[in-house]
N, C-alpha and C positions, 0 to 999 in steps of 0.2 A: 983184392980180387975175391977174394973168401967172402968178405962181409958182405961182396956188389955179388954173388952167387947166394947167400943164404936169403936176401933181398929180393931175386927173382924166385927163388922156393917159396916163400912167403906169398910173394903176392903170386905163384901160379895156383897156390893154394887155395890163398883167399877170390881169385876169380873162379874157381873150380865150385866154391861153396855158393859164389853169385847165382853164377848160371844156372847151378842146380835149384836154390832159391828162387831164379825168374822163370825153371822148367817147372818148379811144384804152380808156383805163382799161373802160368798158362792153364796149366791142369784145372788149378781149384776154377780161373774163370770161365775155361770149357766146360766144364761141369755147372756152371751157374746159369751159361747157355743154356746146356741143353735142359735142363731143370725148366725155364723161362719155357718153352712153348712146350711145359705140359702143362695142365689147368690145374692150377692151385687145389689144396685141396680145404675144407672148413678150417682145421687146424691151422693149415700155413697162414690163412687169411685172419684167426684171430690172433695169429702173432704181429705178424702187419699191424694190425692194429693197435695192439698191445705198443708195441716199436715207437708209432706215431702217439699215443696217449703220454708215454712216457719223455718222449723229446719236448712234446708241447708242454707238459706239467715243469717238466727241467728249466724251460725258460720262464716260467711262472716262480719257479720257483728262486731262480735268480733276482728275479724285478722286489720281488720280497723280501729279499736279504737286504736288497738296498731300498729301502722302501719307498719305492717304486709302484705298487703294486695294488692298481684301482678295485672296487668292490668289485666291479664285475668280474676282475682278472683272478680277484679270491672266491668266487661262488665257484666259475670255471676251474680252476685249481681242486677244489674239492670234489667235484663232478669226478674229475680224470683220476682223483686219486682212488674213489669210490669204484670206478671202472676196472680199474688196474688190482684193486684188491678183490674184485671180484671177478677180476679171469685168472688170478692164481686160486683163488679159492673153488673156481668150478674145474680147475685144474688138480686140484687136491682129490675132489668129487670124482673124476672120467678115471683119475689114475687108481683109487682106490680098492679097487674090485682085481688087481695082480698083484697083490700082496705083496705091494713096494713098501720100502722103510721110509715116513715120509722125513726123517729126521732131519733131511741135506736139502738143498736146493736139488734140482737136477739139472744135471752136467750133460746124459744121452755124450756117455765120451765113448769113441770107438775103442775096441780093444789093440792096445798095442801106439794109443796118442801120446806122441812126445811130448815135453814141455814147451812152450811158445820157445820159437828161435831167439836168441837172445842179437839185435843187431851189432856186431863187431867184428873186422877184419885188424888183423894185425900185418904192420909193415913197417919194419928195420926196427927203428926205437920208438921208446912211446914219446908220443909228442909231436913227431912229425907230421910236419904240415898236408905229406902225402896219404897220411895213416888217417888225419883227422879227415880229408874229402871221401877217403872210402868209407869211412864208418858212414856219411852222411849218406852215402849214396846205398848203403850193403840198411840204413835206417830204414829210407825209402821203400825196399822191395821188402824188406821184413814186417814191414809194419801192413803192407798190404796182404802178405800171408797172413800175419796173425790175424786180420780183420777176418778174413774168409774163416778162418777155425774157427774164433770165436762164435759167429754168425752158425756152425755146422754144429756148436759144443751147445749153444745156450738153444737153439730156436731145434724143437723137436724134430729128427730129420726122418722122414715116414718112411723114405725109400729102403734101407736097412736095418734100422734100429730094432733092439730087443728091449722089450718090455722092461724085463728082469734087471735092466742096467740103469730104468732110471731113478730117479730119487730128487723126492717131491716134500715142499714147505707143510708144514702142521698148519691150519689154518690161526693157531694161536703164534704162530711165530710173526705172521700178519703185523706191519710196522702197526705199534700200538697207540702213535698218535694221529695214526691214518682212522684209524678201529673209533678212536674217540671222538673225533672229529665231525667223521658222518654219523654216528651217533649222539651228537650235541646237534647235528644238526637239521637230524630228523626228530629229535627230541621238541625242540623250538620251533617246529612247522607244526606240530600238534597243539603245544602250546597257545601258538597265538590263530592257529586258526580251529578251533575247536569241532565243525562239521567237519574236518577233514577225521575226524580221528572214528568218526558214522562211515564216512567214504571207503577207509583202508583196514577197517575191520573186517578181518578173515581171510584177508589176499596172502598166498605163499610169496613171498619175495624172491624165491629160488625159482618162481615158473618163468617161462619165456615171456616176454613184454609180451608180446599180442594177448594171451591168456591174463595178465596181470592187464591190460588196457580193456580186457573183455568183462571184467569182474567189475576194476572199478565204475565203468560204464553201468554195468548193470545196478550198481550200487545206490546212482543217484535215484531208482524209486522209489525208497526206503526212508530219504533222509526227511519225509514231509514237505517237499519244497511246494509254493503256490506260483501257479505262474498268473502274474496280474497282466501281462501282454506289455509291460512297462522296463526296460530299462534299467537296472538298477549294478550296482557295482560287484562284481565276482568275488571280491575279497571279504566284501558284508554279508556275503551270502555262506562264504567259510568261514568267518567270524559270528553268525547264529542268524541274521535276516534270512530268513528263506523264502524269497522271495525274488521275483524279477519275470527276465525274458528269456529265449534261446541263446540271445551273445552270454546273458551272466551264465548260465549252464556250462555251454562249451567253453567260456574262459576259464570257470574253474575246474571245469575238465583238464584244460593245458595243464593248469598251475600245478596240481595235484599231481599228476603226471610228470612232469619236470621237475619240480621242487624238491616228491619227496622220493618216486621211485626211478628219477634222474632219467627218464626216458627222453629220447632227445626227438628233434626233429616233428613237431607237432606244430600242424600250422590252423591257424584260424580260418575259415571260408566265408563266401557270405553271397546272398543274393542283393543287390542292392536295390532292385527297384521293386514297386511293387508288383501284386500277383496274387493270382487265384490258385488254390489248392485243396484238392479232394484228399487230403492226409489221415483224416481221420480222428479219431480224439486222443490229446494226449495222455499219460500217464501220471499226468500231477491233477493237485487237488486247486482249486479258485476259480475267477468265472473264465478261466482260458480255457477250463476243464472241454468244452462242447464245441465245437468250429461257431467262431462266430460271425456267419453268414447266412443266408438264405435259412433262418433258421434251424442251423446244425448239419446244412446240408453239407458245406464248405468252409474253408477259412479263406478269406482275404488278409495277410500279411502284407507291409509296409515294407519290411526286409525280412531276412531269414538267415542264421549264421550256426556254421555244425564244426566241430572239428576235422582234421584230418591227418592220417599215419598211414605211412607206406601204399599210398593211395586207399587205401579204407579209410570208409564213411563212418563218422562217428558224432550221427544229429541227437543230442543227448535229447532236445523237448522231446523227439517221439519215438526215441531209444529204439531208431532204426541205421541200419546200414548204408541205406536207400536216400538215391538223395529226391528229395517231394518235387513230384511231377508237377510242373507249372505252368500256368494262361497268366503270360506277364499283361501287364496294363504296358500301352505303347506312353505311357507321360510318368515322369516321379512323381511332376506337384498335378494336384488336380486341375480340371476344366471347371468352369463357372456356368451355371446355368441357371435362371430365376424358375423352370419348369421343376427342382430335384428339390427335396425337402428342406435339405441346407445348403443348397444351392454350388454342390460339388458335386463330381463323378468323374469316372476313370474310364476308357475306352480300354480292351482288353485284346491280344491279338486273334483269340480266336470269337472275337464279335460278339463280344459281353457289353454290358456298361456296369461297372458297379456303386453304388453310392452310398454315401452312409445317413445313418437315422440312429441318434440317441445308443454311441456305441456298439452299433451292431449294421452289418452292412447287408444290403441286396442286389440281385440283380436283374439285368433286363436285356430284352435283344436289342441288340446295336441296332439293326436296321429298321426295327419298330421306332426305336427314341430318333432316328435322323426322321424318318415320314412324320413323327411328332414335331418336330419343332419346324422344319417345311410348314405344317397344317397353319401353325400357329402364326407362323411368321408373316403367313398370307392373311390369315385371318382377322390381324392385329390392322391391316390397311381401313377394314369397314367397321371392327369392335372395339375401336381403341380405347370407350373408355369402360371395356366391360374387360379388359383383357387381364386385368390382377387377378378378378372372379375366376379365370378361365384358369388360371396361371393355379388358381389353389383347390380346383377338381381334379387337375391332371396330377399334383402335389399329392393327393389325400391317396388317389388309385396307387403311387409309389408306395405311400407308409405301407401301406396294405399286401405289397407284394402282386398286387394285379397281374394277369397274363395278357398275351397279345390281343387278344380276342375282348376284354374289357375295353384298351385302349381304342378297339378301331371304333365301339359303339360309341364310346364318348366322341369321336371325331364325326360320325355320322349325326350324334344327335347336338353336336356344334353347328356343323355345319345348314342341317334342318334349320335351326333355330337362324339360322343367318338369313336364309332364304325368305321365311317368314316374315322377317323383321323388314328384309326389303320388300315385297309384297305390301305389305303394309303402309309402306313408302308410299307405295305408288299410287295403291288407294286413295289415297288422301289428296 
């Protein structure tokens, strides 16, 4: 009777320590509640993040032990660890100005925090098979306390916290194979691409990315590049060809971007068809230098491709933010015409025609060139076999850039001549 009496003491005990355990337990998830519909605050959300960089690296970092672990999975691995070292290290930076000791980690422990509950209920003897389900169960609610403290001790908590309590990493304490890592491997993006090292001269690495994407943007006027209107590979262009188009520009805009100041989320854009554009002149040196259209009036492009972050525009060819106003061509591939010098042209949506001559293109009004080939097309019934002649007057007036008003005279003094000729006819 004694030992079946110290057996309910015990366990009115150890349910006494439950309860209270599943009353803190409500508390801290009340308080998590009502935490949840306040709006975060900068802080909170770069811990979040921090949270998530560190779970994802975790499991990268797994695949790795077991080697596991794809190229891309190891670039990505360094990205996140590169992140994570530099939000404890701007962490070091925001705390430093309160003249904290940074010698500890910071704990932000409240005054008077116990040690984590340790989970164990005691009942009759040890061993018992009743003693072992409460432990499992007294495990359960304990281990969900401790989640919540820990989450209140490690993640900075703005609502009460004193300055004065917390205590922050040296940035030298910084894991040292993290420190060398991005370091070897910003070291070997200079290395093998030598323009980038023209690119990231002078940029503070500590400013916010928009200012760091604002610099190196600006950079590319500097580096000599030529733009030939041609195509050419974004990686030759960081390896010393300076040369190409708008895609090799804005790729090695991403690359440089991503590679070496890990900025994420840069996407490539692009116009795909062609199109006329009053843009202006670019800021590079070769014959791309002048629009080449309508003699310098305009450019006609084939495509057009700019970067883009956080929806800003970043058209490195004419190192605008702006994306170039466009009178697309209604066709990709050209139309055929034996009346156009090489025998192509593009119809425009706002009633161009453009065509090219000897690298360089012009234009015309759409509803002149249809009355032209009408003219012609009737004409060709009574001139057939003068009509190639006719075909390389109207041809000469393109090279030349002719206006409306040349075209209608050659059609009047076609048409004369037509007249004539039947006249002549008749006579006879």
């Amino acid at each position: 009777m004694k030992e079946r009496l110290q057996i309910h003491k015990k366990a009115d005990s150890s349910t006494s320590k439950l309860e209270s355990s599943q009353l803190a337990s409500h508390q801290s998830t009340d308080k998590a509640k009502l935490r949840s519909n306040t709006p975060l605050t900068q802080v909170e959300i770069e811990n979040q993040e921090f949270q998530q960089h560190k779970i994802e690296a975790t499991k990268l970092e797994i695949q790795a032990k077991y080697g596991s672990l794809t190229s891309e999975g190891q670039e990505r691995l360094t990205v996140l660890q590169a992140k994570m070292n530099g939000f404890l290290q701007n962490r070091v930076e925001q705390e430093s100005g309160f003249g904290h000791d940074f010698g500890k980690i910071a704990t932000n422990r409240p005054q008077g925090t116990v040690d984590l509950i340790q989970p164990k209920l005691t009942i009759s003897q040890p061993g018992d098979e009743y003693e072992q389900e409460a432990d499992k169960v007294a495990a359960t609610v304990v281990n969900q306390m401790n989640t919540a403290s820990l989450q209140d001790q490690v993640l900075p908590a703005r609502e009460n916290s004193q300055a004065t309590s917390e205590e922050v990493r040296k940035p030298q304490d910084l894991p040292q194979a993290s420190q060398n890592s991005l370091a070897d491997k910003k070291q070997k993006f200079l290395q093998d691409y030598q323009v980038a090292n023209e690119l990231v001269k002078g940029i503070d690495e500590t400013l916010p990315q928009e200012k760091i994407l604002e610099i190196l943007f600006n950079n590319f006027e500097k580096i000599g590049f030529k733009y030939t209107m041609v195509s050419k590979s974004h990686e030759n262009l960081l390896k010393g060809t300076k040369e190409g188009d708008c895609q090799t520009l804005a790729r090695a805009f991403k690359k440089v971007a991503e590679e070496y100041f890990f900025i994420e989320n840069i996407n490539i854009e692009s116009t795909a068809k062609p199109f006329l554009s009053e843009a202006g002149k670019t800021k590079y040196e070769g014959r791309g230098k002048e629009p080449n259209c309508d003699d310098g009036k305009r450019w006609f492009f084939q495509n057009h491709y700019w970067a883009v972050w956080n929806n800003k525009i970043y058209d490195v060819l004419f190192l605008s933010h702006k994306k170039a106003e466009a009178d697309m061509a209604r066709q990709v591939d050209p139309l055929k015409s034996m009346l156009m010098p090489e025998e192509e042209y593009y119809e425009t949506e706002k009633g161009k025609v453009v065509y090219p001559y000897k690298n360089k293109y012009s234009t015309a009004e759409l509803a002149m060139f249809e009355k032209l080939k009408n003219f012609v097309k009737n004409l060709s019934k009574w001139l057939t076999k003068d009509i190639g002649a006719i075909a390389n007057k109207i041809q000469s007036l393109f090279i030349r850039g002719a206006n409306t008003s040349e075209f209608d005279s050659l059609m009047r003094e076609l048409q004369n001549n037509q007249i004539n000729e039947a006249a002549s006819r008749e006579s006879e």
